[in-house]
VODREN-797562 format. One line per 5 residues: their letters; for each residue x, y, z of N, C-alpha, C, O. Coordinates in Angstrom, 1 decimal, padded with zeros to 4 digits. Layout:
BEGIN
a = X,Y,Z,X,Y,Z,X,Y,Z,X,Y,Z  ...
//
This chain:
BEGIN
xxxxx = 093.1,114.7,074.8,094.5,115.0,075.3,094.5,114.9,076.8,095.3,114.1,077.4  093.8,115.7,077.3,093.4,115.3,079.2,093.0,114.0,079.6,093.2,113.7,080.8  092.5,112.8,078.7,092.2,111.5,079.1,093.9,110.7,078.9,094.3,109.6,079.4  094.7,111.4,078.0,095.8,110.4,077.6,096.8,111.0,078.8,097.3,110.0,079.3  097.0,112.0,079.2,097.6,112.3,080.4,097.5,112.1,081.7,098.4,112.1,082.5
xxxxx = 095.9,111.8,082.2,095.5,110.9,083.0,095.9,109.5,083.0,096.5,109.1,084.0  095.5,108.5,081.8,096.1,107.8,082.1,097.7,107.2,082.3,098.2,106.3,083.0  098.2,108.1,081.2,099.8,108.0,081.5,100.1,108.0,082.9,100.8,107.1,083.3  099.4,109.0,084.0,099.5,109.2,085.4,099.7,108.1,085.8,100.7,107.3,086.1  097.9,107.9,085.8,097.6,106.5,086.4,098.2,105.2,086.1,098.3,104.3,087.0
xxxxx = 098.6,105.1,084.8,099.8,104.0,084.6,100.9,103.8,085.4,101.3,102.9,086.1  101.5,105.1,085.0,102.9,105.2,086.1,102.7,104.9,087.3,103.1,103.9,087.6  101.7,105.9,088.4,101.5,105.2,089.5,101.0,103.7,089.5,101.3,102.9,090.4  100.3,103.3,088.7,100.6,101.6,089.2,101.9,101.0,089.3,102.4,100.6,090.3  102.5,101.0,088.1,104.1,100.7,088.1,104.8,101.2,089.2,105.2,100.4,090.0
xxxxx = 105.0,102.6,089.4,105.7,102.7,090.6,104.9,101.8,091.9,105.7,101.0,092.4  103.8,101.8,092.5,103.7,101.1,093.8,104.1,099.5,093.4,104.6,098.7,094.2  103.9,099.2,092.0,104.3,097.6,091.7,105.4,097.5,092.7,105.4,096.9,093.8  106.6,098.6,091.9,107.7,098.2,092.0,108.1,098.5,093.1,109.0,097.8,093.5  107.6,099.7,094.3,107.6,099.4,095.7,107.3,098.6,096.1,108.2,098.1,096.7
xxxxx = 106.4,098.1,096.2,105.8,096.7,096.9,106.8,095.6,096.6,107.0,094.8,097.5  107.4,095.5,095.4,108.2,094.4,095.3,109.7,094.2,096.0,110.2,093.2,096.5  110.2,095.8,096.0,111.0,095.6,097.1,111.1,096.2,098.3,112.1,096.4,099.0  109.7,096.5,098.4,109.6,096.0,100.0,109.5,094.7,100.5,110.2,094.5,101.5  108.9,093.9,099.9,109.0,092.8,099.9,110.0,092.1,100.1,109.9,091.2,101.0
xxxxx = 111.2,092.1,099.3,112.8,091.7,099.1,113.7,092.0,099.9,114.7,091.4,100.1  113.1,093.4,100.8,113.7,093.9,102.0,113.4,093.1,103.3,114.1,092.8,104.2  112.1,092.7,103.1,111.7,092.5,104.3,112.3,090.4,104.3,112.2,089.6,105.2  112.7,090.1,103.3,113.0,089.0,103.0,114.5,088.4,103.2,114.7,087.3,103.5  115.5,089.5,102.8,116.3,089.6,103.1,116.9,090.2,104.7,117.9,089.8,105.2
xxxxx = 116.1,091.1,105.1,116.1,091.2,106.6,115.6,089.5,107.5,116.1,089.3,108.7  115.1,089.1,107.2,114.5,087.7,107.7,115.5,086.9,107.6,115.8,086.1,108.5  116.4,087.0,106.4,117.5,085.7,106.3,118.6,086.3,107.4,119.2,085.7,108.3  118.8,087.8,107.1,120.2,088.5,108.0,119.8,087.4,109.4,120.5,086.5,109.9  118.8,087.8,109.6,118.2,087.7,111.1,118.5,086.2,111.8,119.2,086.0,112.8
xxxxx = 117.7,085.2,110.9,118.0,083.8,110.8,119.9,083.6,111.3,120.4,083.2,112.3  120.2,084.1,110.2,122.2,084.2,110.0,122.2,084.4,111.5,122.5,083.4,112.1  122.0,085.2,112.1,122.5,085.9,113.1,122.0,085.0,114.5,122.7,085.0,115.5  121.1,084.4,114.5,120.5,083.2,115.6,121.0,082.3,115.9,121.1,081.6,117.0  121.3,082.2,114.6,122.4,080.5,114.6,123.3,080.7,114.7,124.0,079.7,114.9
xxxxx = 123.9,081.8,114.9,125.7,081.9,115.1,125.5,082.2,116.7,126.4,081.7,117.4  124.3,082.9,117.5,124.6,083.0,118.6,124.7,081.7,119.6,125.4,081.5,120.5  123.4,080.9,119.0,123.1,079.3,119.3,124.4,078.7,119.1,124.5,077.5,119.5  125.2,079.1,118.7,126.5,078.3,118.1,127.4,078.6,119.3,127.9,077.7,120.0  127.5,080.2,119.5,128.6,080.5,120.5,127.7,080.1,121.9,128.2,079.7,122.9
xxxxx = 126.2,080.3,121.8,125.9,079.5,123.1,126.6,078.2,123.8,127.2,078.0,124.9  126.1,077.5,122.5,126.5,076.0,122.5,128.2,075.7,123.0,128.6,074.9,123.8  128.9,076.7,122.2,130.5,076.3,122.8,130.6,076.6,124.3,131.3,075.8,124.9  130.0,077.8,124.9,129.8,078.6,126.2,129.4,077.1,127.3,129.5,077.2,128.6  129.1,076.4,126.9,127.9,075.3,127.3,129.1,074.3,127.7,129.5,074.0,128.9
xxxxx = 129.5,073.9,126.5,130.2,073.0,126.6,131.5,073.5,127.7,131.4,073.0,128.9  132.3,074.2,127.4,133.4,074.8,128.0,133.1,074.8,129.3,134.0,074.5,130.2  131.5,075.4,129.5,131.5,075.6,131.4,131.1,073.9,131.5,131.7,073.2,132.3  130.4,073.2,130.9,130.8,071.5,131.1,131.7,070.8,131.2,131.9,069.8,131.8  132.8,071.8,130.4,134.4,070.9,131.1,134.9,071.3,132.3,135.7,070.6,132.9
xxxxx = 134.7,072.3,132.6,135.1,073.3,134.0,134.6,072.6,135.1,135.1,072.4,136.2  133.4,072.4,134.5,132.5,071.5,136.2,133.3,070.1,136.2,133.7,069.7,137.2  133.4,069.6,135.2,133.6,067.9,135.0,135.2,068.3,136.1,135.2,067.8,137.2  136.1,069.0,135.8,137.1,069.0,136.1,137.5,069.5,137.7,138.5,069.3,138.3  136.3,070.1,138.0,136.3,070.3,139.8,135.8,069.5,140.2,135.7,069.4,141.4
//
């Protein structure tokens, strides 16, 4: 009876860290894409900031 309760334990905690590990994983993967998202849009308003003070010079 004490070995079948042990392992039930020990079962469960495998499963549970499985299933942490997996979305930690998913987190940290999904944080990576947010992140990505967010670089290119600054690069973007860079890019327009760029341009705009290029028309300003051209035009003095």
């Amino acid at each position: 009876m004490g070995d079948a309760i042990f392992q039930f334990v020990v079962f469960g905690l495998i499963i549970l860290g499985s299933i942490s590990f997996t979305l930690f994983i998913r987190r940290l993967l999904i944080n990576a894409s947010y992140k990505n998202q967010r670089l290119k849009n600054i690069e973007q308003k860079l890019d327009i900031i760029i341009e705009n003070m290029e028309k300003v010079d051209s035009s003095n």
